[in-house]
C-alpha positions, -999 to +999 in steps of 0.1 A: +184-274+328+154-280+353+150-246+371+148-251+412+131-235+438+170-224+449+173-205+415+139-185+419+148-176+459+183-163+444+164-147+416+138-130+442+162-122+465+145-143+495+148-177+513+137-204+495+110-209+523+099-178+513+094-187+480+072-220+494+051-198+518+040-180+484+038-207+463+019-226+491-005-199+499-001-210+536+016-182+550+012-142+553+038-127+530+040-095+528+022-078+493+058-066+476+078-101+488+047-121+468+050-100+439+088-103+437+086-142+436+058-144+414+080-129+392+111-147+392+087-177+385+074-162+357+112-151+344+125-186+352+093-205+340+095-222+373+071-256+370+059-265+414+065-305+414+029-309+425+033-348+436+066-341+459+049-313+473+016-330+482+037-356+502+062-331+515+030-314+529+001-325+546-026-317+515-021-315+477-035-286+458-062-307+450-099-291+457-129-313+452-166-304+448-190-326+448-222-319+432-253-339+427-258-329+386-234-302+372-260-300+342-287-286+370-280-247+370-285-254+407-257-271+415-236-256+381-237-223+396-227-228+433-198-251+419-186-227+393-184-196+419-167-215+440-140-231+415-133-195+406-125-184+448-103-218+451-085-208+420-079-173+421-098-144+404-065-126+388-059-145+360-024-136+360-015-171+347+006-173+378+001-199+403+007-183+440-016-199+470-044-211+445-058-248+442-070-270+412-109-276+419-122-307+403-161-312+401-173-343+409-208-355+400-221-380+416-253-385+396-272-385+433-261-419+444-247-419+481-223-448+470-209-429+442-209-400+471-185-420+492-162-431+464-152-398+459-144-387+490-124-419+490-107-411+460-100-373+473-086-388+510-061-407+488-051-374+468-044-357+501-074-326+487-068-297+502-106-291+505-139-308+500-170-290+492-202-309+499-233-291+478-269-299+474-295-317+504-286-348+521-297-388+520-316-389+549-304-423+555-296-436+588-266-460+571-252-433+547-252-408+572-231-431+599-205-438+566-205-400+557-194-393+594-165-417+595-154-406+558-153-367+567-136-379+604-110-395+585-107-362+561-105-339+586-079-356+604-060-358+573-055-317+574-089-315+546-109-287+545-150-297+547-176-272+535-207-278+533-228-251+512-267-256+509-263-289+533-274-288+565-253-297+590-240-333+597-250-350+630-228-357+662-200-344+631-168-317+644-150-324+609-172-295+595-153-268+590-182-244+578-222-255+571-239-230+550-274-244+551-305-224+535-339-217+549-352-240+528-385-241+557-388-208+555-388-202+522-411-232+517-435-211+543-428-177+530-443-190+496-470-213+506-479-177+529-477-157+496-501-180+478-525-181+512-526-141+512-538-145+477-567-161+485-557-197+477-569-228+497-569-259+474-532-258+467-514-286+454-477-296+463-452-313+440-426-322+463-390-334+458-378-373+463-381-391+497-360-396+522-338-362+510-334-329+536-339-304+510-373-321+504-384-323+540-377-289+551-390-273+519-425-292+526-426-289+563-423-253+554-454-256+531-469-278+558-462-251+585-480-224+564-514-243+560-513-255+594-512-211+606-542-209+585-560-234+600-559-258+568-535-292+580-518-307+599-480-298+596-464-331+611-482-352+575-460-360+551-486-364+527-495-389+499-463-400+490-471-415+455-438-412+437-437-400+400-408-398+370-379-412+366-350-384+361-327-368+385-319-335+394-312-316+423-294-348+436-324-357+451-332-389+424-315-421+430-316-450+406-342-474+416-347-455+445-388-467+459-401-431+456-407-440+420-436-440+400-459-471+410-452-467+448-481-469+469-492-439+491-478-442+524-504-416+541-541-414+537-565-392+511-580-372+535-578-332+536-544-318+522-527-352+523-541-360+482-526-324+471-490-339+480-474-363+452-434-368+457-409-368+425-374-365+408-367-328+407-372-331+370-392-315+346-411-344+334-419-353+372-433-318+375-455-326+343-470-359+353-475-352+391-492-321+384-517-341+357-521-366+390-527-333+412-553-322+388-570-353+383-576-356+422-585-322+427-605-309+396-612-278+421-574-267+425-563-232+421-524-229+424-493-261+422-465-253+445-434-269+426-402-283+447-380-265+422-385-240+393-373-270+371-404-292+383-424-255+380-416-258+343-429-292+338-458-280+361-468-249+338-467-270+311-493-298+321-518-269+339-516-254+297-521-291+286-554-293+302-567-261+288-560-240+317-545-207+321-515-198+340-523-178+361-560-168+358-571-208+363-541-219+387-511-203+400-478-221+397-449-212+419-414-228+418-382-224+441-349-218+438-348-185+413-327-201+385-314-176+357-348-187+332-373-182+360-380-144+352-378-155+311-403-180+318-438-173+310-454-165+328-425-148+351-419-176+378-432-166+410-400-185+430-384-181+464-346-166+454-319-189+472-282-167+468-266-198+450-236-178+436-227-161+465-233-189+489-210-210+463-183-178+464-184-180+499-181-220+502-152-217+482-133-194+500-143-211+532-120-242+517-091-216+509-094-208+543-096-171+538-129-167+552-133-172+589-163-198+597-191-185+610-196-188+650-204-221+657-197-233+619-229-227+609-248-199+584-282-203+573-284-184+544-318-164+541-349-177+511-357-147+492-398-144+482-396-135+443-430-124+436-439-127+399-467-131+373-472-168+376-493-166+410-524-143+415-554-140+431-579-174+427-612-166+401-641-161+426-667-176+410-676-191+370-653-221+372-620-226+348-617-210+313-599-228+288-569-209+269-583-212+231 
């Protein structure tokens, strides 16, 4: 015989609303009332009809969080800290107030972006969690508003964590954006201090935030020392084909055979733009050698791209970091295992995802004005040091 939510009230000794508020998680019941239901569900092996529910109420119990490439530690760790705040931390087995997160990986491509978010509208989500930078594109931005309009007015949740926020938007519930200019400047700063002036900057895909704001912030830092202008974008020769980060898209014209856009001159030939992938990291720092025989430290968009980066700088003979420094950003888990230890700038990933998460749950209140911009941490290691004075390059035999 199917057990109701009647039986488990009787069995509780409370009103079967009651029993809803708990199951629900979207009213205050009091600590001893929750318990008591939760365990008449457990006696009675109550089963919540999920579908009946999800039409009986505005939202499902459906959480979606989209990420740009759940294999990136980047985006796996903000996604997996939040899945565990939207559905609960107990692990009682019980289900009382949490929600079902599914990841959604959109590979980087805006359209695949939009489908999704499509897809969740028509399951009534509860929630939608927006990770990783933003398409900086005028046409995806207008289609992003009018999809999250139609969300929020739906009764869904939108977070945004390490996205900064949308323009002329109100269906943002929360933006947690990082410093990723500051962080970009702090570093670039860190390498300048060291005595570095010929540094060379492997910078993310075009036409993505995270990779403007992280090189304005180099940009900013050159310019204070009297080395650039920080309004140049750079030489914007694209290299690679891989994804990561989100910031890749297939066939996208920052890819390897695309013309520079700016001139040679000054800092502008120390710029090459890439996937944030290891392989990009290798062959644009092999390009930033070429042009620059005289460099003495590579600024990578990611530690990902740092890796590939290290690896080209010990291809050519040179020592990491007695001949060039290499710095990355981001801090992911195999930056201090990397060796050299990565010099990176530390962005709170796990916390800003715990945080993101409960933000969708909606026990977090927003922060004033829905927006938090999560602080860049400087993560000084063995990978950057002071530039050899004089003598030229050694080689590592």
């Amino acid at each position: 015989m199917t057990v109701t939510l009647a039986d488990v009230a009787a069995r509780a000794r409370v009103s079967p609303a009651t029993v809803s508020r708990v199951l629900n998680g979207n009213y205050p019941v009091a600590a001893a009332t929750r318990e008591r239901v939760l365990r008449a569900v457990d006696d009675l092996d109550y089963v919540l009809n999920g579908p009946a529910s999800s039409l009986a109420a505005a939202t499902s119990d459906l959480v979606g969080i989209l990420v740009n490439d759940i294999a990136d530690p980047f985006f796996g760790i903000m996604a997996g800290a939040a899945q565990t705040e939207i559905g609960g931390q107990e692990g009682t087995g019980r289900a009382g107030g949490e929600k079902l997160a599914v990841v959604c990986n959109t590979g980087g491509s805006p359209e695949r972006e939009l489908t999704y978010l499509t897809l969740l509208q028509r399951q009534r989500a509860a929630a939608v969690i927006l990770t990783g930078g933003a398409l900086e594109d005028p046409g995806h931005i207008a289609a992003m508003t009018t999809k999250l309009a139609k969300l929020a007015d739906a009764g869904t949740r939108v977070v945004l964590c390490g996205r900064p926020p949308l323009p002329g938007s109100d269906a943002i519930v929360a933006s947690l954006a990082f410093d990723n200019r500051g962080g970009g400047r702090r570093l670039t700063e860190h390498l300048l201090t060291l005595g570095h002036r010929r540094i060379g900057y492997v910078a993310g895909p075009l036409e993505r935030t995270t990779t403007r704001h992280r090189l304005e912030g180099h940009l900013a830092a050159l310019a204070a020392a009297g080395l650039g202008n920080p309004a140049s974008s750079g030489a914007e020769r694209g290299v690679g084909s891989g994804e990561s980060h989100g910031e890749g898209r297939p066939g996208h014209e920052g890819q390897e055979g695309r013309g520079a856009r700016g001139g040679r001159g000054g800092h502008e030939e120390l710029i090459v733009h890439g996937p944030y992938s290891r392989r990009a990291g290798y062959e644009a720092t092999l390009e930033l050698l070429r042009r620059a025989p005289d460099l003495t430290a590579v600024v990578a968009a990611n530690d990902t791209v740092a890796l590939g980066a290290c690896a080209a700088v010990r291809d050519q003979g040179l020592r990491i970091p007695e001949d060039v420094s290499v710095a990355g950003f981001d801090d992911l888990p195999f930056s201090v295992d990397a060796t050299p230890a990565l010099t990176t700038v530390r962005l709170p990933l796990h916390e800003a995802g715990a945080r993101a998460g409960r933000l969708a749950m909606g026990t977090e209140t927003p922060p004033p004005g829905g927006i938090a911009t999560i602080t860049a941490e400087l993560m000084a290691r063995a990978s950057t040091a002071p530039p050899r004075a004089t003598g030229g390059r050694g080689r590592a035999d």
